[in-house]
N, C-alpha and C positions, 0 to 999 in steps of 0.2 A: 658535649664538651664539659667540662671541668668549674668548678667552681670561682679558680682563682685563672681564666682566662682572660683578665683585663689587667695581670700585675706580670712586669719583667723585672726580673732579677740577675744581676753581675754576681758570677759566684768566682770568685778567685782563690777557692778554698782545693784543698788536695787529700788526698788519699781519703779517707773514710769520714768524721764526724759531720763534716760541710757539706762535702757530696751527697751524703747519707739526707742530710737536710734538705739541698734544692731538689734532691732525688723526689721527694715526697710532694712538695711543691712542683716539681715539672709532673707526675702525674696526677696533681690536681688542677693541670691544663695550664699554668702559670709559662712567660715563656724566659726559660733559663737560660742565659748563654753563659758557657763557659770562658773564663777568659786565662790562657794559657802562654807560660815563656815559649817561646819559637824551639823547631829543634828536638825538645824534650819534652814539655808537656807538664801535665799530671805523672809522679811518681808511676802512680797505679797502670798507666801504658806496659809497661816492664814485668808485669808481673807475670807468673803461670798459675791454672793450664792457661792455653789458649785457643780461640775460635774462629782458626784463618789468622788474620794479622792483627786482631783486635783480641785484650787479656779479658780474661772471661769476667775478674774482679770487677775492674773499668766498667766494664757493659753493665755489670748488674747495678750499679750506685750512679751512673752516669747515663741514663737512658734521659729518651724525651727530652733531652737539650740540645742547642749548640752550640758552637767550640769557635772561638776567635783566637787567633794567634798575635797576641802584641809582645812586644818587648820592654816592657816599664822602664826600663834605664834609658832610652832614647827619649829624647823631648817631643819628637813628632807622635809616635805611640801614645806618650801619656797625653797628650794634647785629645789625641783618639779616645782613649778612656773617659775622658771627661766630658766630651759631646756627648758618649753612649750612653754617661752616667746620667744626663740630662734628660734621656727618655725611659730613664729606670724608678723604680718605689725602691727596690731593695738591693744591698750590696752587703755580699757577705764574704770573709775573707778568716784565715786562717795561718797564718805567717805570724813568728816572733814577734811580741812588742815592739815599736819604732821604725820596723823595716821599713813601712809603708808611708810613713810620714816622712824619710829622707827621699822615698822613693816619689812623695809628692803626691798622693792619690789614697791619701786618709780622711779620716770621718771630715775634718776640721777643712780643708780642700774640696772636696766634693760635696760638702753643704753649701758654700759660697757660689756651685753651680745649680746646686738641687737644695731647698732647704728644707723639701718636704723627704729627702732621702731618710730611710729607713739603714743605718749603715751597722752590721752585725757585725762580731769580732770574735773568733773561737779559739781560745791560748789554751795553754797547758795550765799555767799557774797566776791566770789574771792579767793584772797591768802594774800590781804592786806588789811590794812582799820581796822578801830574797831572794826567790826561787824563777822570778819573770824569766831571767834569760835561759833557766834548765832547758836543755833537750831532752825528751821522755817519750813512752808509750804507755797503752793503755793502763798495764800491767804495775807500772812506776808510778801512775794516779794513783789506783788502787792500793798501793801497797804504801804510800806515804797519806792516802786518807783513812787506814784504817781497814779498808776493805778487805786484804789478803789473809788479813790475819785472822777471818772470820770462818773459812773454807780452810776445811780439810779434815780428818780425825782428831780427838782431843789427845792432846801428849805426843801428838805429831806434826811433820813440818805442816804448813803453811801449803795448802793447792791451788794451785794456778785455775781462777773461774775460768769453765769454758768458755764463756760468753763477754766481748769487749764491751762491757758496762758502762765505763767513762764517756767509749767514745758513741757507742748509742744513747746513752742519755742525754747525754749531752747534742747531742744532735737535737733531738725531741725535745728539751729544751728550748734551743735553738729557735727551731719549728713555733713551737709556742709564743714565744717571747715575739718574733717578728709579726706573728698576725697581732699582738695585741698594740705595741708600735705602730704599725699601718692602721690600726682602727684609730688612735691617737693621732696620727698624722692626717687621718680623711675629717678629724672632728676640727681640728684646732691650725692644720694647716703648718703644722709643726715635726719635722722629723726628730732624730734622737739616735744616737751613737747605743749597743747594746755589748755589751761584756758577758760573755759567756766562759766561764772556768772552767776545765775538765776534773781540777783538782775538789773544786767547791762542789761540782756538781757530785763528786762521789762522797764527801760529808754529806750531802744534805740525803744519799739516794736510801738509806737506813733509817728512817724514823722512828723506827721502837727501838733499835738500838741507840740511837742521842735522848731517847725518852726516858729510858731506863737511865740513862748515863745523867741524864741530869735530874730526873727524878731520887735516884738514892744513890748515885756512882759506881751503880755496879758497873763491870766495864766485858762487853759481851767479847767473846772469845769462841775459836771453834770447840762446840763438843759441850758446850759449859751454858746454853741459854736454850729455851722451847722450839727455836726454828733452828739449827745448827746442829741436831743431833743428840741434845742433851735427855730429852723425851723419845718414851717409845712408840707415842702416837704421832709420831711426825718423823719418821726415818725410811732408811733404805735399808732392804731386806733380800738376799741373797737366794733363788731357787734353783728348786733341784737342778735344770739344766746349765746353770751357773750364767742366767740372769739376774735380772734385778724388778721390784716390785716397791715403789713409792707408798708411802702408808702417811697420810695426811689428814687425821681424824683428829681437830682440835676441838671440835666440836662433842660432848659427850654423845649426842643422839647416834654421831656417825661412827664414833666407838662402838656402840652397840651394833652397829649394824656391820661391823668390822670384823667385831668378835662369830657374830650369826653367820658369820662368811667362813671364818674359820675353824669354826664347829665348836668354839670356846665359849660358853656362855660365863662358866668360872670366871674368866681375865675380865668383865666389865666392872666389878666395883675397885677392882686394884688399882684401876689407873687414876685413882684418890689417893692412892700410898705413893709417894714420889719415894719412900724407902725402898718400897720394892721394884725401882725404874729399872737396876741394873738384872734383878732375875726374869722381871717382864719383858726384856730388850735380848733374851736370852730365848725367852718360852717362846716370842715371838718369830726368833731366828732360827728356831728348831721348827716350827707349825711349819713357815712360808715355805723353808728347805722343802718340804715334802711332796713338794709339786713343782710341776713345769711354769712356766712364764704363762706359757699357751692357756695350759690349764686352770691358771687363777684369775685369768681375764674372763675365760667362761664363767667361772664362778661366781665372778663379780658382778657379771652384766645385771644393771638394772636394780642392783642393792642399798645405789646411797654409800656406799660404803667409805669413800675416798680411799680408793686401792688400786694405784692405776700402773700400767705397765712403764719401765724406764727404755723408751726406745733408742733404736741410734737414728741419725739425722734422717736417712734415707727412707726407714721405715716412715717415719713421722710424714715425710713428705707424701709417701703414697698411701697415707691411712685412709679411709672413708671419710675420715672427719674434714680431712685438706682438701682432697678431692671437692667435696660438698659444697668446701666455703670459696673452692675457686682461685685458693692459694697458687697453683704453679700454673702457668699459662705458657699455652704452646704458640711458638712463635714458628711463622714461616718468612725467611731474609732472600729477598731477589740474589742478595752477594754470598750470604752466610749458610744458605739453607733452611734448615729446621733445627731450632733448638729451644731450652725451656729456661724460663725465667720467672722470678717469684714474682704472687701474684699481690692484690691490694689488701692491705689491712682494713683501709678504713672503704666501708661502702654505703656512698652517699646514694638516696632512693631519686633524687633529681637529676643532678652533674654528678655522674659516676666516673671515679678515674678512669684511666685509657692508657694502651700504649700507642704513642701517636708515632716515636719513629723509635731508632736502637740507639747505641751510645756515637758520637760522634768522632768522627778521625781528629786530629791535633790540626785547628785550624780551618776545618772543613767548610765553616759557614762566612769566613774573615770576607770574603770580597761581597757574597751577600748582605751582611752587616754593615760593613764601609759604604756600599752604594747607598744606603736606607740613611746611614748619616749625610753623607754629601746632599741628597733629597731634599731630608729637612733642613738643611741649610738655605742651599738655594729656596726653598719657599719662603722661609723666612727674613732673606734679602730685600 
């Protein structure tokens, strides 16, 4: 079993950064119940592809919990919430500023039943500031913290990261912040309300860029700084078959060993002349052209070189390296069949995560949950 098998968590969070959260938590054996409006659900239900009658998105961020259907606007439901809150450490939610305190089942509420609750809160833009009540996505963080403007060619628009940054960090954030909470609440007997920004979390997710920026003001930009293109030992390089090859030699030793790769021994003391970045970035893109993707990965094995190939998703997934570490794990479902699902990052050598079940239906566990409250009532009669 899992590390975190003695802590349950109310997650009333949706679509991705929350989910993403108790995701990690329920497979470190924690026990997550989802608590979901009647009806409708999590957004993420709706989505495609699909696997049978469950969206594949859903299953991959929602596994190893359960699902309780209550209706917060009814006074008997919330009355339900607040028992269940009673046998929980954490509660994590994701809804606009104030919804939840007209709805009666915020931090300030549910400490007066729990006051050892751990109560998390994941907004777009905080709980103050002008922007609380925006409605946004990942992409709308990013792009009012600075981030978009970092990706893409220099003298060019602005490229959309392939990767939802705000809202995985912010999860992992999340993550973080509540186990140090709960450490605090098991010392002192004391819970504590946590605020999590997607907006903040993307300022803060750049540190050599605010270091720079408050160091001398320079102000980083795509194309114009050492990690965004502006260097020839840190870019992307077009080959012969019209792929691409990653060159990440910040390191001088592994310039050297870059250059020994591509037969250039001439280019190692150039990349001391930052004047010559732009014919370097030139000689560079002429050498890589001259071979296949396939064939510079042979070349490269085992050089040190940081010369690595730019694969697409699929490849990545079936590389020897995934395989190895046990990234995709094959599932077989009584209802669903066989299908696959990502596997764990973190691997503990004692309480190693687990997939204990698959994502649950909207509501699936409400009457086993309910009887387990009514229980401890009656006991406590």
């Amino acid at each position: 079993m899992g590390p975190l098998t003695d802590i349950r968590i109310l997650d009333m969070s949706r679509l991705l950064p929350g989910p993403f959260c108790t995701r990690l938590f329920a497979d470190m054996g924690a026990d997550v119940i989802k608590i979901e409006e009647p009806v409708k659900g999590d957004y993420a239900r709706d989505f495609v592809p699909r696997r049978g009658d469950f969206a594949c998105w859903f299953m991959e961020v929602n596994r190893n919990k359960k699902s309780v259907a209550l209706d917060l606007k009814q006074e008997s439901d919330r009355t339900l919430f607040l028992e269940l809150a009673k046998t929980a450490q954490v509660v994590v939610e994701s809804y606009r500023p104030g919804v939840l305190e007209k709805l009666g089942v915020d931090f300030a509420t549910v400490r007066k039943v729990n006051p050892k609750i751990v109560y998390c809160s994941i907004t777009g833009y905080g709980k103050q500031g002008p922007l609380v009540k925006q409605a946004d996505h990942d992409i709308g963080y990013q792009s009012v913290a600075g981030l978009i403007s970092l990706s893409g060619e220099k003298d060019g628009k602005p490229a959309i990261p392939g990767v939802l940054a705000a809202d995985m960090q912010a999860s992992a954030m999340a993550g973080m912040s509540i186990l140090a909470a709960l450490h605090h609440a098991e010392r002192t007997g004391e819970g504590q309300e946590i605020s999590i920004s997607l907006f903040d979390t993307c300022l803060a997710l750049v540190p050599g860029v605010s270091a720079t920026y408050f160091g001398n003001g320079f102000v980083n930009m795509r194309g114009n700084n050492w990690l965004s293109g502006a260097n020839p030992n840190y870019n992307v390089y077009r080959t012969k078959d019209g792929r691409y090859m990653s060159v990440g030699c910040l390191e001088e030793k592994f310039w050297k060993n870059l250059c020994r790769v591509l037969e250039r021994p001439d280019l190692v003391p150039t990349i001391r002349e930052e004047d010559k970045y732009p014919w370097l970035k030139q000689e560079l893109a002429t050498v890589i052209a001259g071979k296949t993707m396939r064939e510079w990965v042979e070349l490269a094995k085992g050089s040190d070189a940081c010369f690595a190939p730019v694969l697409n998703y699929d490849e990545a997934l079936a590389s020897e390296q995934a395989k190895a570490d046990e990234m995709v794990l094959d599932v077989e479902d009584e209802e669903l069949g066989k299908y696959k699902t990502m596997g764990f990052v973190t691997k503990f050598s004692g309480t190693p995560c687990a997939l204990y079940r698959r994502a649950p239906r909207l509501g699936e566990h409400t009457e086993e949950i309910l009887k387990e409250i009514a229980k401890k009532k009656a006991d406590c009669e």
